[in-house]
C-alpha positions as CSV (number, residue, x, y, z in Angstrom):
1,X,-58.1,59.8,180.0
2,X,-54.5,60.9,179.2
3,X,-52.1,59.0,181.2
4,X,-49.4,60.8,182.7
5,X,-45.7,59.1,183.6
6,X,-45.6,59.4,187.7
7,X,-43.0,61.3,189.0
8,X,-40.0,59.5,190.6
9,X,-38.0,60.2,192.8
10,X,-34.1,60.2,192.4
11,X,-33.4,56.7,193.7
12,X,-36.5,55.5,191.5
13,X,-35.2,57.2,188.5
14,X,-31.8,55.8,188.8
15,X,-33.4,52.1,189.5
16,X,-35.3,52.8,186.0
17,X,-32.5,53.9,184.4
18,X,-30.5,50.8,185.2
19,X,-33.1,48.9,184.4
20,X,-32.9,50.0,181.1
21,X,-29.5,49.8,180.5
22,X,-29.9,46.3,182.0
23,X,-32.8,45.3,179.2
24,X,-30.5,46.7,176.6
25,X,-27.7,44.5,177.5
26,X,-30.0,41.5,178.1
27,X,-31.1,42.1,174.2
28,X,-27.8,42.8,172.8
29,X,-26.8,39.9,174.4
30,X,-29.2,37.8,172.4
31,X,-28.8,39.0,169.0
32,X,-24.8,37.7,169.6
33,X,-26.2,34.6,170.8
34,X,-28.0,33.8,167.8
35,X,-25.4,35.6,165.4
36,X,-23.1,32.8,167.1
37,X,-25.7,29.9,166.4
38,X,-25.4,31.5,162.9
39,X,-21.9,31.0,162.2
40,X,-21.6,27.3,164.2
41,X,-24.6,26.4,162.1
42,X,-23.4,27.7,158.5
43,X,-19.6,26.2,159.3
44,X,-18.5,29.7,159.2
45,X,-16.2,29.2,162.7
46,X,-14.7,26.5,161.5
47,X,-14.2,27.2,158.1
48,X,-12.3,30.6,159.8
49,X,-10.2,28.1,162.0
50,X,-8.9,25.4,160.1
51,X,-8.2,28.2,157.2
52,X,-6.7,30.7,159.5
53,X,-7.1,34.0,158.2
54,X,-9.5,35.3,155.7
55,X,-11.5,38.0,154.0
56,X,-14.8,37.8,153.4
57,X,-14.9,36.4,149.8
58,X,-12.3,34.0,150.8
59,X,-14.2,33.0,154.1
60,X,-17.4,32.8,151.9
61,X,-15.7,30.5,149.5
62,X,-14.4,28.0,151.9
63,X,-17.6,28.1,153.7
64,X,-20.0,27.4,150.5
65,X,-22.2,31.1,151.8
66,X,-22.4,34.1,150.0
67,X,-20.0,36.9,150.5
68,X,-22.2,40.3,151.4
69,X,-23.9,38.0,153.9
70,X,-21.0,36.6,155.1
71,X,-19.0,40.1,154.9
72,X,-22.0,41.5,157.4
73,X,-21.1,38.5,159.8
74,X,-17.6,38.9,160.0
75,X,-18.5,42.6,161.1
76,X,-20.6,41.8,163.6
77,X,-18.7,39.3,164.8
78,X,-15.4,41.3,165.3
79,X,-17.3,44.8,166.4
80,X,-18.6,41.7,169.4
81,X,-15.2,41.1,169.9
82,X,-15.6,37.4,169.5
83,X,-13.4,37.5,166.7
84,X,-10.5,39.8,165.4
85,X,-9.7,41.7,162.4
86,X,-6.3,43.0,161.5
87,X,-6.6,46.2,159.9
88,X,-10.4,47.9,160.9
89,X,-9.4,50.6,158.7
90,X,-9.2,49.0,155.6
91,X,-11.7,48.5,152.1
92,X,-14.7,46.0,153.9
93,X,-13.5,43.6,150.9
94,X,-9.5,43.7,152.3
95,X,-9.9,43.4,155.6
96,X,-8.6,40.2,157.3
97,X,-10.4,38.3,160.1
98,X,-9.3,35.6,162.4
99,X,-10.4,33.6,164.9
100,X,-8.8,33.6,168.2
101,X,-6.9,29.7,169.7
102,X,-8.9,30.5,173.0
103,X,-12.2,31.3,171.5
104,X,-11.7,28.4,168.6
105,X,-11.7,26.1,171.6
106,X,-15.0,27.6,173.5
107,X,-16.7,27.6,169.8
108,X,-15.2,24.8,167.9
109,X,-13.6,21.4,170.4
110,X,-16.2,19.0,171.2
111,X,-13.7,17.4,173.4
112,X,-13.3,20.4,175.8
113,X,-15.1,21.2,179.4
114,X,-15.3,25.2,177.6
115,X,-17.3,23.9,174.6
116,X,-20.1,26.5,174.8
117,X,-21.7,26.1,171.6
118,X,-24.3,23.5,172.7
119,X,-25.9,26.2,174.7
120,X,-26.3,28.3,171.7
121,X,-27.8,25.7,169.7
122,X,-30.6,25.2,172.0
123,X,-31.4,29.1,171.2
124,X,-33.2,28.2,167.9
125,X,-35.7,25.3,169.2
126,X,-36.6,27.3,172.1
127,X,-37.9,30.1,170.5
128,X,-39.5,28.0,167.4
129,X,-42.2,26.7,170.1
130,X,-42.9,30.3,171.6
131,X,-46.2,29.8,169.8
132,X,-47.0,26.9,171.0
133,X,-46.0,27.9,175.2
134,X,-48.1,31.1,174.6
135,X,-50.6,28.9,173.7
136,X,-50.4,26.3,177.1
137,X,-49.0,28.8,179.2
138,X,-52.9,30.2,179.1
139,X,-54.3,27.1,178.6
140,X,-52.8,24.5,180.5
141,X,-51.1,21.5,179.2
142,X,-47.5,21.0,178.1
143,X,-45.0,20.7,174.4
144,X,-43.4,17.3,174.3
145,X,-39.6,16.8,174.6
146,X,-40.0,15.9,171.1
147,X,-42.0,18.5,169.7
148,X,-39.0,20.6,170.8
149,X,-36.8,19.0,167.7
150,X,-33.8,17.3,167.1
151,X,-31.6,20.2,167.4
152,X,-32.8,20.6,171.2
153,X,-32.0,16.8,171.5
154,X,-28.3,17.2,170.0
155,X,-27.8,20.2,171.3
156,X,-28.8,18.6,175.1
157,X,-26.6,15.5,174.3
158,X,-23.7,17.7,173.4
159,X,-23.8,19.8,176.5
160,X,-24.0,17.0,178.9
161,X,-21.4,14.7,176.4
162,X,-17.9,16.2,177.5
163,X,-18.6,16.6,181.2
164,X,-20.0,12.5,181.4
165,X,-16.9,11.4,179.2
166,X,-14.3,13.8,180.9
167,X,-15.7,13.5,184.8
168,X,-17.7,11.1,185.5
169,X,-15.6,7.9,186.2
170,X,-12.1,10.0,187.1
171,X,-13.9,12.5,189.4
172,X,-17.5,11.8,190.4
173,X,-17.9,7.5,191.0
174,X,-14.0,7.8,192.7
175,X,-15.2,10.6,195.4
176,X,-18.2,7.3,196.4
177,X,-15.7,4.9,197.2
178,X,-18.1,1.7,198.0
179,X,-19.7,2.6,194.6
180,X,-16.3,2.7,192.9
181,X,-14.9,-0.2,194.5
182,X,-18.1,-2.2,193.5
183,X,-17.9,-0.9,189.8
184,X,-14.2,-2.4,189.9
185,X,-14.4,-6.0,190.9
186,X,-13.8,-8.6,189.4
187,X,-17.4,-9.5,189.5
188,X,-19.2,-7.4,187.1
189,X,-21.4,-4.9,188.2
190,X,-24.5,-4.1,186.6
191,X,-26.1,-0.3,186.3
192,X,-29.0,0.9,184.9
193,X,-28.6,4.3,184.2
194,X,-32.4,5.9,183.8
195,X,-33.1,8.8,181.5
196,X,-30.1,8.3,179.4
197,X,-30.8,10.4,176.5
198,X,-28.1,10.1,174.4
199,X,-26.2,7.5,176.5
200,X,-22.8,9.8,177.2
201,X,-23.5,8.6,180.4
202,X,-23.4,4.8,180.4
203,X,-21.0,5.0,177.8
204,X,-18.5,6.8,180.1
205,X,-19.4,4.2,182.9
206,X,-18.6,1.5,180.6
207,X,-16.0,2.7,179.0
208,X,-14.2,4.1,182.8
209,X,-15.2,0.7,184.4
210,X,-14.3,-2.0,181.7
211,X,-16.0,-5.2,183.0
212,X,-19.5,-3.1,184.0
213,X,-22.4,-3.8,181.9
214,X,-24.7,-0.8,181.7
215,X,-28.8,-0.9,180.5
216,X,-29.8,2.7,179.7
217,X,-33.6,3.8,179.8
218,X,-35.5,6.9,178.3
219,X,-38.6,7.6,176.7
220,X,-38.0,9.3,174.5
221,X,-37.8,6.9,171.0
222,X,-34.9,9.4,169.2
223,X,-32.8,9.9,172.0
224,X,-32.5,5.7,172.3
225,X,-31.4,5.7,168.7
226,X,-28.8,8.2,169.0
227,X,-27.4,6.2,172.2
228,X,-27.3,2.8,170.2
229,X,-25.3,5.0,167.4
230,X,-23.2,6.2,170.2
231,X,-22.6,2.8,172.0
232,X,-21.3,1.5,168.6
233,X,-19.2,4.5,167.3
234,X,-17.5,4.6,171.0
235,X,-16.8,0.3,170.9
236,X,-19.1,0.0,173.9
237,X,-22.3,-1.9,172.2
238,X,-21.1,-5.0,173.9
239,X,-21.8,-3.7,177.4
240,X,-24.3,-0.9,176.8
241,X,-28.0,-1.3,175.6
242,X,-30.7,1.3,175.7
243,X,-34.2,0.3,176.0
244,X,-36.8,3.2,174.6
245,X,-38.9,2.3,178.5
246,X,-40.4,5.0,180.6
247,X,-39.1,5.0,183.8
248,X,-42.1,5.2,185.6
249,X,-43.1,1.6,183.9
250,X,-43.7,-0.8,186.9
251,X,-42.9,-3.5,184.6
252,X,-39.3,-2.7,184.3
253,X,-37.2,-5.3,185.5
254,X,-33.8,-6.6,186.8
255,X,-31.1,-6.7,189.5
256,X,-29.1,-3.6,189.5
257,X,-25.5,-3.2,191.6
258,X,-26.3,1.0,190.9
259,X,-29.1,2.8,189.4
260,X,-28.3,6.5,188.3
261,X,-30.6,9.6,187.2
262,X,-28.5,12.0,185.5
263,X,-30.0,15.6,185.7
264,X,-33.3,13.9,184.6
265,X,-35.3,13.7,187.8
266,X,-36.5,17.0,187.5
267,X,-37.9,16.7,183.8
268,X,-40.2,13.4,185.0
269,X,-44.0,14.2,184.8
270,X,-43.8,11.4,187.6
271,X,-40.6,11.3,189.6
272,X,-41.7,9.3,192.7
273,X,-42.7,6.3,190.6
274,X,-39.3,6.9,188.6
275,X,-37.4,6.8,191.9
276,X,-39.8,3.6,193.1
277,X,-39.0,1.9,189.8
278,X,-34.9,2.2,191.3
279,X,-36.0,1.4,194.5
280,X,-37.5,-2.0,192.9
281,X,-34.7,-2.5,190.8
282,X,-31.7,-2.2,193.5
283,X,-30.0,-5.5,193.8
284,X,-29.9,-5.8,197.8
285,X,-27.2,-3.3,199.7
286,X,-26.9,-1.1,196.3
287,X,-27.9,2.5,195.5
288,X,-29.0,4.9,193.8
289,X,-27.1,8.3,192.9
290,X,-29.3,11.1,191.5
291,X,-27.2,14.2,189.1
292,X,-29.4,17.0,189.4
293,X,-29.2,21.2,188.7
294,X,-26.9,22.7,191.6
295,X,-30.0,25.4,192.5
296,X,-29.7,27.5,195.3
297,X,-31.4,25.4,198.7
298,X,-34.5,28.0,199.0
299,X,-35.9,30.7,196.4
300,X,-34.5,34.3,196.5
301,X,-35.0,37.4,194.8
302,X,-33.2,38.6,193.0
303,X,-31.0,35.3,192.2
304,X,-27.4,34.5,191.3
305,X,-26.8,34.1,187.5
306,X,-26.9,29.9,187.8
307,X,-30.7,30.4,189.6
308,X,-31.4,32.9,186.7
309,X,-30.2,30.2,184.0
310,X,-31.9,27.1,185.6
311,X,-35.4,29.6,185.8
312,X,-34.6,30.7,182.1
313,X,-34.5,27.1,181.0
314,X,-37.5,25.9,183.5
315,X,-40.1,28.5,181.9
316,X,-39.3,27.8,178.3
317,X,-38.6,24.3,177.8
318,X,-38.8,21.4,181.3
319,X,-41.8,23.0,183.0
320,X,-43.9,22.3,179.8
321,X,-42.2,19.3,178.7
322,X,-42.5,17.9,182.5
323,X,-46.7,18.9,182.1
324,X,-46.6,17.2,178.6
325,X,-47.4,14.2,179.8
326,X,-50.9,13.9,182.7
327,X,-50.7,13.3,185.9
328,X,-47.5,15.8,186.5
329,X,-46.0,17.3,189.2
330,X,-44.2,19.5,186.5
331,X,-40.9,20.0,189.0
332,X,-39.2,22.4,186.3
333,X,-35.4,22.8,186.5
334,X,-35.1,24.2,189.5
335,X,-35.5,21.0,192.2
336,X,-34.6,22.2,195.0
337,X,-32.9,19.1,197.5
338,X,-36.0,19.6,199.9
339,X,-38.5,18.5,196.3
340,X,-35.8,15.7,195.9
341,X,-35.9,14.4,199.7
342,X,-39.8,14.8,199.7
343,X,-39.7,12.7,196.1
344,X,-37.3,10.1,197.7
345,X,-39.6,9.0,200.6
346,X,-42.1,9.4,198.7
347,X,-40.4,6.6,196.6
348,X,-39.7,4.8,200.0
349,X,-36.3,5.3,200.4
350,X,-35.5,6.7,204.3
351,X,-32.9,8.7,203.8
352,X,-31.0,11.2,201.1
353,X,-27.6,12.2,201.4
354,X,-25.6,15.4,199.6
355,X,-22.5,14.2,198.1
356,X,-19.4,16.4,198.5
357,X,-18.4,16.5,194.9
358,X,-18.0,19.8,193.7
359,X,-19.3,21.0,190.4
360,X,-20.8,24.6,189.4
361,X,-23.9,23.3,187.4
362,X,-24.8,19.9,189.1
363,X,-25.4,18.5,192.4
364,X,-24.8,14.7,193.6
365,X,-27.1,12.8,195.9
366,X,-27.3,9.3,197.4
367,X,-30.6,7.2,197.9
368,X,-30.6,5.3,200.9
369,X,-33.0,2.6,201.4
């Protein structure tokens, strides 16, 4: 039977048409997303900046790459407008490329709240497990955090690192003022902070609150050595140790003055044991403050672009590292505050409160026993 393309109408045909253009876009997009990786990865960015401006055989030679490679690059790159060329007209081997201050910042500072390149990093360990999500997403099961690689662990670190360090003890703890106030007596205060990854997190609470000590807690073996390394390079290892414990663990122990989740609750194959584990652990009178995606309070389609980010990120990489581990109730990224409440009491705690602190990526709540 020959199959025949229906006819559409006008509106239809213009909804297809976009639709196209949209796809095309969408792909484009992705070949400068991993062109970018590219050039973070091979130094080639950097190599540009701290130079200033080069041709290609000069770019090549500071960057250790080789030149026709690097010559395409520096094409693509300035017909993408991400970085600049002085004279398009010239021979390929004269022409001059630079890197602009405002992108070097977005693409190169570590230290700044525009530092995008973490995002683009997580690119390449996404799609290396396609095979393997094909595979459970007919099947069942899940891909462990770690099967993801170390790249999707510094790359994660990274992209939480500046916000933790930059925010977290000037902006977030201050706007909670009995948590502040108890995080700056004279007494010292004791936090564990669960699902720490890399530690940014208790770091900056130790290093914002100086007499605080601060036990950090993840699963996830790698991620604990990476936040010991931290700890020591930031002069914090006197106040901050990480335990490689699953949160869930009813054996975990202690007195805690304030027990934080930072946007981990939703990646927990079991969050209401995680969140009874705090419960336990709450010295009496404290609390516990939960970081989790900002998501939009009930599903809608078609979404805003955060909804279609946290969704992106759910279906490739926390939905199946959330089922990797039996019983789940594989949350994914996008927990709404209704999943959070529900979570909560199931945990025992009676009530949960939205925090007004204002943030375009995260949302704050309290735990109230």
């Amino acid at each position: 039977m020959t199959r025949t393309t229906p006819t559409l109408s006008q509106a239809e045909a213009e909804r297809r048409d976009a639709f196209v253009g949209r796809l095309f876009q969408t792909y484009l997009d992705a070949f400068e997303a991993i062109t970018n990786h590219l050039g973070d990865r091979l130094g080639l960015y950097r190599a540009l900046n701290e130079g200033g401006p080069a041709t290609s055989a000069e770019l090549a030679q500071r960057a250790g790459t080789h030149e026709r490679y690097t010559r395409e690059w520096l094409e693509q790159q300035a017909v993408a407008g991400i970085i600049v060329v002085d004279d398009p007209g010239a021979a390929p081997a004269d022409r001059r490329y630079s890197l602009p201050a405002g992108h070097a910042e977005v693409l190169l500072d570590r230290d700044s709240l525009r530092y995008m390149e973490p995002l683009t990093r997580f690119i390449a360990p996404l799609t290396a497990v396609l095979p393997e999500l094909a595979r459970v997403d007919r099947q069942g099961g899940g891909i462990a955090w770690a099967d993801f690689g170390p790249e999707a662990r510094e790359a994660q670190a990274d992209f939480n690192r500046v916000p933790f360090l930059q925010l977290l003890t000037s902006e977030w703890l201050p706007a909670i003022p009995d948590v502040h106030a108890r995080l700056q007596a004279a007494l010292p205060a004791r936090v564990a902070d669960i699902g720490c990854g890399a530690g940014w997190s208790g770091i900056a609470i130790a290093r914002g609150y100086p007499g605080v000590r601060v036990d950090g807690f993840d699963a996830d073996g790698p991620s604990i050595e990476m936040a010991g390394q931290n700890a020591a390079a930031a002069g914090v290892s006197d106040r901050v140790t990480f335990h490689a414990r699953d949160a869930a663990d009813p054996s975990l122990a202690g007195q805690y003055d304030l027990v934080t989740f930072f946007e981990c609750v939703h990646d927990m194959s079991r969050p209401v044991e995680a969140l009874a584990t705090a419960r336990r652990l709450l010295a009496p009178g404290r609390t516990v403050i939960v970081m989790d995606e900002r998501t939009a309070d009930s599903f809608a389609a078609p979404g805003d672009e955060m909804e279609r980010f946290f969704y992106g990120v759910s279906v490739l990489c926390c939905v199946p590292a959330g089922m990797a581990e039996q019983p789940s109730t594989a949350t994914g990224t996008v927990m709404r505050p209704d999943t959070l409440r529900r979570y909560a009491v199931g945990a025992g705690f009676r009530e949960v409160e939205v925090l007004p602190i204002e943030h375009p990526l995260y949302r704050f709540y309290r735990l109230h026993t």
